[in-house]
N, C-alpha and C positions, 0 to 999 in steps of 0.2 A: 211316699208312704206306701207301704206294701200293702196286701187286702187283707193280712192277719191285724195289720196296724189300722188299720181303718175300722175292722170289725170290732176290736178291742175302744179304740175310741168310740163308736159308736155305742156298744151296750155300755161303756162304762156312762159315756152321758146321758143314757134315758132315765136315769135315777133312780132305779127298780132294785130289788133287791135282790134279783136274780144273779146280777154280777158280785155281789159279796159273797153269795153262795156256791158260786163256781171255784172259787180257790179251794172248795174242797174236794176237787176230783183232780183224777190224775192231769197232768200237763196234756196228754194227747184227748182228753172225754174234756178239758177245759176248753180248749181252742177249738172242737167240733159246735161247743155248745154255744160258746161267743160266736160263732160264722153265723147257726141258724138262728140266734137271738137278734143278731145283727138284721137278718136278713128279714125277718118277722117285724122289725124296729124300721124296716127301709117300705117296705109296702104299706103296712098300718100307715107311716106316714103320708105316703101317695094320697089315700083315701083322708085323711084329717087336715091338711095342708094344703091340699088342692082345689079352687074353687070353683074349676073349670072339669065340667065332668068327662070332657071329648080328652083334653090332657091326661086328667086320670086314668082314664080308660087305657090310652095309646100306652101308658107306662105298664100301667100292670098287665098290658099284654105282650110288652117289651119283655120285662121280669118274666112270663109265663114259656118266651121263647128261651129266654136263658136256661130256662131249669130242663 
């Protein structure tokens, strides 16, 4: 799975309607906005899914060095 494939699967299954709304921009403002939807979708879950706050933490400071 590539990370355009991943981000695509990922917003399309947050259930939002955000991803309905994105097929109306062009193909290149689509895939910017699935990447940062995705990426927003990947850390909110860090914080909602994680029960251990030291794990939490170490992630989103992972994600913090990525960016």
């Amino acid at each position: 799975m590539t990370p355009a494939q991943y981000c695509e699967e990922k917003t399309r299954q947050s259930g939002s309607s955000f991803y309905a709304s994105f097929r109306f921009l062009t193909p290149e403002r689509r895939a910017a906005m699935t990447a940062l939807y995705a990426f927003c979708r990947e850390v909110d879950d860090v914080v909602d899914e994680t029960s251990d706050a030291h794990v939490a933490a170490t992630t989103l400071n992972w994600w913090r060095g990525e960016l």
